[in-house]
C-alpha positions, -999 to 999 in steps of 0.1 A, spaced: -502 -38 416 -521 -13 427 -503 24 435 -503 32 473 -533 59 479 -523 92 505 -538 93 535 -565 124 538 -580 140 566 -594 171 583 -590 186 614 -620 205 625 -606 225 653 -569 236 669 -584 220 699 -577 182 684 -551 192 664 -528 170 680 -547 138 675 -539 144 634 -507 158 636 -479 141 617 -445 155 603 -456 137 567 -484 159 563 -490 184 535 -516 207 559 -537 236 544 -544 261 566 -584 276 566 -599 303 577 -620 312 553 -640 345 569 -613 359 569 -576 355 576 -566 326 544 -588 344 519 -569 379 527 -537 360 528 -541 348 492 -558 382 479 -529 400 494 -502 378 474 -516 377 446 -518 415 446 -483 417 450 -471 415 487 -441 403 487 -442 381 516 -465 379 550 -448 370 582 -475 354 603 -474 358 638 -492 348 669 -494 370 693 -506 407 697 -468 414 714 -450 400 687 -475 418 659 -465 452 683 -429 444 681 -427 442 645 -443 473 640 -419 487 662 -389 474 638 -408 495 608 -429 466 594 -464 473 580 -488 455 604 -518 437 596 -535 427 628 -571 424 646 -587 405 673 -629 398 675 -628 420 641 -611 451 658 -583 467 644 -557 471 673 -544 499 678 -513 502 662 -522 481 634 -521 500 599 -550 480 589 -567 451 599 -581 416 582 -602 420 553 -588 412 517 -601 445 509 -575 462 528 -547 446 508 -548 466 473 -519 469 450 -517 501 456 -508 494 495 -494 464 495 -473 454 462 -437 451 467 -440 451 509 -432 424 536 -466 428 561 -465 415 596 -503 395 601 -517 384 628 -550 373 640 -576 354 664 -575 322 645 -555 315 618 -520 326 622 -517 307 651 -526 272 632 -499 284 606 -471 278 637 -489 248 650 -483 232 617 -445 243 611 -435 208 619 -452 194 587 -437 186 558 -457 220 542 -480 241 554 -500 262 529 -528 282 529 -565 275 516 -594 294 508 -619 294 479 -600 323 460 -573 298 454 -592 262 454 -580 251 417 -541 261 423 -539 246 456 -557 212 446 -535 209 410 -504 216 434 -512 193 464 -517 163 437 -486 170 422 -465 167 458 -485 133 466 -480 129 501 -507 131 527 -527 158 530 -543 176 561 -569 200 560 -569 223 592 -598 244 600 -587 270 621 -624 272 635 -635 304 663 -616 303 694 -610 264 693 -654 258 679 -666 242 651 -671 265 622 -695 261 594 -677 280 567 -642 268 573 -657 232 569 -679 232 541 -644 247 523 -625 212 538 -657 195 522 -649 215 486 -610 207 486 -614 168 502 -640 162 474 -616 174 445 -585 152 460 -609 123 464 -622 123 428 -587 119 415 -583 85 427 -552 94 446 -564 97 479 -583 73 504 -598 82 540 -608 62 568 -617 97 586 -652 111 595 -644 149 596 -639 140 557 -675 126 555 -687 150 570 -673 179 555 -677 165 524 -713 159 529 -720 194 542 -701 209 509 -729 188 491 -757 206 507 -742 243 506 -729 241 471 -757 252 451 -762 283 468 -731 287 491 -734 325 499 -770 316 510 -761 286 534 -728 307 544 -761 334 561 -765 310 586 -726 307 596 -719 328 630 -690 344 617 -713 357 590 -735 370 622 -702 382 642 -688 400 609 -723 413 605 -725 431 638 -694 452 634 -703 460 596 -671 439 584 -692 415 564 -689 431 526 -662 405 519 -683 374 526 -692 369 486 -655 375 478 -642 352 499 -666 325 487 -654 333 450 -634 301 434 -600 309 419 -600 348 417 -563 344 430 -543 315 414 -517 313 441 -505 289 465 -489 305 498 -464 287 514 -445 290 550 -409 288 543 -387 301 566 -414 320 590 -426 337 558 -456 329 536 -449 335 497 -462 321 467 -447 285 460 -456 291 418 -434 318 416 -407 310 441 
C-alpha cells in the first residue's frame, strides 16, 4: 500500500493568505531581498534570538525597554533603529550573544500571520539544504509563503518557492494539486542557470538599487552559506538544530 504523500503548496502573496491557511501546515516564511536572508545570516552569526514584530510602535517600544532594534520601512532605517535590514548589518561582532527586536515592510508580519501553524520557519537561499533536509524529516504539509511587496507578486521570493518545492517534490514525499507550485517551479527552471542575472530584472533589485542598498543581492542568492533553520517558538525566532 502506497504511503500517504503531504500536501504542498505556495502562497504567492499575504493578500490570499487565507485561502491556504491551515493549522497542519509546516509554512516557510520568504522574503528573500531582504528580511529571511538577514534573519538566517544573523543566527547563524550568533544572535541569540530575533523577536519579530509588526509594527513600527511595537519595534519603538522595545527599543524603549533596552532591546537592540533592527527595523526599516521602503529600505529606510527609522529613526531609532540601531540598524536596519541587510544581512550585512548583523556581524558577529554586533550581534553574537544578543536578543534583537526586527521588524519590517513585509516579512515579519507573515511570521504572525502564520503563528497558528503547526511551525513557522524561515526560508531563504542561505539556508535551502538545512531547511529542505529538516522539513522532510517533520513530514507534514508544507506551505511556502512569499511575503511578496506590499501584498504584489514578487519575482525573487517566488523563483526561491520554485527552488524549495522542486527539492521536496523530487523526494517522492510530497504531491500538489496547486498552480502557484507550477508555476514557481517552472520560473526556478528558467532563472537557475544564471539567477543573479534573472534576479536584475526583479523590482526589488530596482527599489534596492535606487537607495544604494543593493550590495547584498549576490549574497542573499548564495545556497547554504548559513546551515540554520529559524524557528518561531514562543514569539522568538531561534535555530531549531541547536535548540
Amino acid at each position: 500500500m502506497e504511503k500517504t504523500k503531504n500536501r504542498l503548496e505556495v502562497c504567492l502573496s499575504p493578500a490570499i493568505y487565507d485561502k491556504h491557511a491551515d493549522d497542519r501546515n509546516l509554512v516557510v516564511i520568504v522574503d528573500i531581498l531582504r528580511a529571511t536572508s538577514s534573519i538566517c545570516a544573523a543566527i547563524h552569526n550568533g544572535v541569540k534570538s530575533m523577536i519579530p514584530v509588526a509594527t513600527v510602535e511595537e519595534a519603538r517600544a522595545m527599543k524603549l525597554q533596552g532591546y537592540m532594534v533592527a527595523s526599516e520601512r521602503d529600505g529606510y532605517v527609522l529613526d531609532f533603529a540601531d540598524f536596519g535590514n541587510s544581512p550585512f548589518n548583523f556581524t558577529p561582532e554586533i550581534v553574537a550573544g544578543k536578543e534583537i527586536v526586527y521588524s519590517t515592510t513585509n516579512g515579519t508580519r507573515c511570521i504572525h500571520m502564520a503563528s497558528h501553524s503547526k511551525a513557522v520557519v524561515i526560508g531563504s537561499f542561505l539556508n535551502i539544504s538545512s531547511l529542505a533536509d529538516w522539513l522532510i524529516q517533520q513530514n507534514a504539509p508544507v506551505l511556502i509563503f512569499c511575503a511578496s511587496w506590499k501584498d504584489r507578486f514578487s519575482l525573487e521570493d517566488t523563483v526561491f518557492a520554485g527552488a524549495l518545492a522542486e527539492r521536496l517534490l523530487e523526494t517522492g514525499k510530497y504531491e500538489t494539486i496547486c498552480d502557484a507550485v507550477t508555476a514557481s517551479v517552472d520560473l526556478w527552471n528558467l532563472a537557475k542557470n544564471d539567477l543573479l542575472g534573472y534576479i536584475q530584472k526583479a523590482a526589488q533589485k530596482s527599489r534596492l538599487a535606487s537607495k544604494g542598498l543593493d550590495d547584498c543581492i549576490g549574497f542573499c542568492l548564495t545556497d547554504d552559506l548559513c546551515p540554520v533553520v529559524p524557528v518561531f517558538q514562543d514569539e522568538k525566532l531561534i535555530d531549531i538544530l541547536k535548540s
